[in-house]
N, C-alpha and C positions, 0 to 999 in steps of 0.2 A: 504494500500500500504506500502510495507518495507522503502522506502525511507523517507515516511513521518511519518514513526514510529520510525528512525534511528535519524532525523531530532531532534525528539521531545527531543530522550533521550541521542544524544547529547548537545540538548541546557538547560536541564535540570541539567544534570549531569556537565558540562564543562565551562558553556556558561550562566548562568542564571543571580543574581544578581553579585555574584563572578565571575571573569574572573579564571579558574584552565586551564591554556594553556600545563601545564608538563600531568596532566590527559588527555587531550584531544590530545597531540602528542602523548602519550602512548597508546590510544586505534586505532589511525594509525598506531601506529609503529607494535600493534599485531595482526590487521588485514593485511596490507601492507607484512609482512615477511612471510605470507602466500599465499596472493595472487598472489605478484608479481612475486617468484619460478614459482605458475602455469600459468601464463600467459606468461612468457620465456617457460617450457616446448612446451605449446601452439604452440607458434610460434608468439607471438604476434609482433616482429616485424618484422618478412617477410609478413601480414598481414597489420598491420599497421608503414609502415617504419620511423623513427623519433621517435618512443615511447621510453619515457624515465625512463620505471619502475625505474631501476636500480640506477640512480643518483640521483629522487626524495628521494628514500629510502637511501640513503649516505645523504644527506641532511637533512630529518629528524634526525637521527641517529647521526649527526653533534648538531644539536639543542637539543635532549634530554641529547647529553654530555654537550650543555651549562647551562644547568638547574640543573645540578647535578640527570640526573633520569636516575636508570637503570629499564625498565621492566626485567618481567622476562620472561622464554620461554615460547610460546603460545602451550600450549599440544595439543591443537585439531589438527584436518586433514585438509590439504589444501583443497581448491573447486576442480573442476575438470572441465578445458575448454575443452571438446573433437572435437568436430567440429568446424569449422571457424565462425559461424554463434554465438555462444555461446562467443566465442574469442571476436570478435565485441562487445557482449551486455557486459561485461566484462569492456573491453576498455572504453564505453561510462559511467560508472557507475566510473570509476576510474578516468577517465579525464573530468567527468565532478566536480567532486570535487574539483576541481579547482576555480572554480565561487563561490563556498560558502568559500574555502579559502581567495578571497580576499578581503571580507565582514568583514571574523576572524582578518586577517591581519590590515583591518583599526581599527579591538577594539581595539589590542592590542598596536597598535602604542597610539592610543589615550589614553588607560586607563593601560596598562599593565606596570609591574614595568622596570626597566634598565634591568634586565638581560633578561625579557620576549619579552623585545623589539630586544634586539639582537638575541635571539633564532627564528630569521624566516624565516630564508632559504626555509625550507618545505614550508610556507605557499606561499610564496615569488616565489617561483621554476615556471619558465616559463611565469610569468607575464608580461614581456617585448617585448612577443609573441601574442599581441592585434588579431592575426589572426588565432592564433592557431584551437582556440574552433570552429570556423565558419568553416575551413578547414578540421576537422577532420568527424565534421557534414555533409559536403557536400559528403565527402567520402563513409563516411554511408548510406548517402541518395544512391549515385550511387549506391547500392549493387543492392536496389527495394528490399528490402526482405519481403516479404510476407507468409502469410500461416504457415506451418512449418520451415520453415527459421525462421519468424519472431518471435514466440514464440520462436523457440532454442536463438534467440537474449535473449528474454526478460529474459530467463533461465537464461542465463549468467550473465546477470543483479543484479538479484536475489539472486545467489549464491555470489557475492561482498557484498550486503546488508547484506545477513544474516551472514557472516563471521564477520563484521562488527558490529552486533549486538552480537554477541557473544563477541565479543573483549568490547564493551559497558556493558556488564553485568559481565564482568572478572574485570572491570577497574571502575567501579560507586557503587561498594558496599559498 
């Protein structure tokens, strides 16, 4: 499964006996400046209304300037959401990254240096929304998508990961 291949060689790369929080915001920052373009094309939020691509991505981008990090431009090609169903899997793949941020957020309060502590907006971004994750889920649930819907979800899915893992092998070498 990509998720738990993304999983690994994030906590590997980022996350393992060293906290490196500037690498780990940076392989968001060149997955996210990718995705988040095609998920506005999409329509992700006449779709899912409340989605906050746009400001999470100001937020990190806020925190990589606290860190002194600039990446650099991500040459690959954005995913491609084309159907609403794909749109969804997309979403759920992006907002559920939310849950394993605030896992990151407690190392870094706990173990990360002054400036890593203050750089966490990104991770930090919508936490004080305890209803978010549950409501967005219910949302999804309402679609029933099944069958070919439900693959075209998973697709979308998919295409976050592996953007993802690219941005992980551009940024762990």
């Amino acid at each position: 499964m990509l998720h738990t291949r993304l999983d690994r060689q994030v906590n590997s790369s980022c996350l393992g006996d060293t906290l490196r929080l500037g690498r780990l915001l940076t392989i968001h920052y060149d997955a996210l400046t990718l995705i988040v373009p095609a998920l506005e094309r999409a329509g992700a939020e006449h779709v899912c209304t409340g989605w906050e691509g746009r400001s999470r991505l100001a937020a990190l981008e806020e925190d990589l300037r606290a860190l002194g990090t600039r990446p650099s431009r991500n040459p690959a090609y954005p995913p491609s959401f084309v159907r609403e169903p794909e749109t969804w899997g997309a979403l759920y793949a992006v907002e559920g990254s939310r849950l394993g941020n605030r896992i990151i957020l407690r190392r870094v309060m706990e173990c990360g240096t002054e400036s890593e502590r203050r750089a966490t907006q990104f991770l930090a971004h919508g936490l004080e929304d305890r209803t978010a994750w549950g409501e967005f889920l219910a949302r999804l649930d309402d679609l029933h998508y099944c069958g070919e819907a439900f693959e075209l979800a998973v697709l979308g899915a998919e295409r976050v990961f592996e953007t993802y893992l690219d941005s992980v092998r551009r940024y762990s070498g």
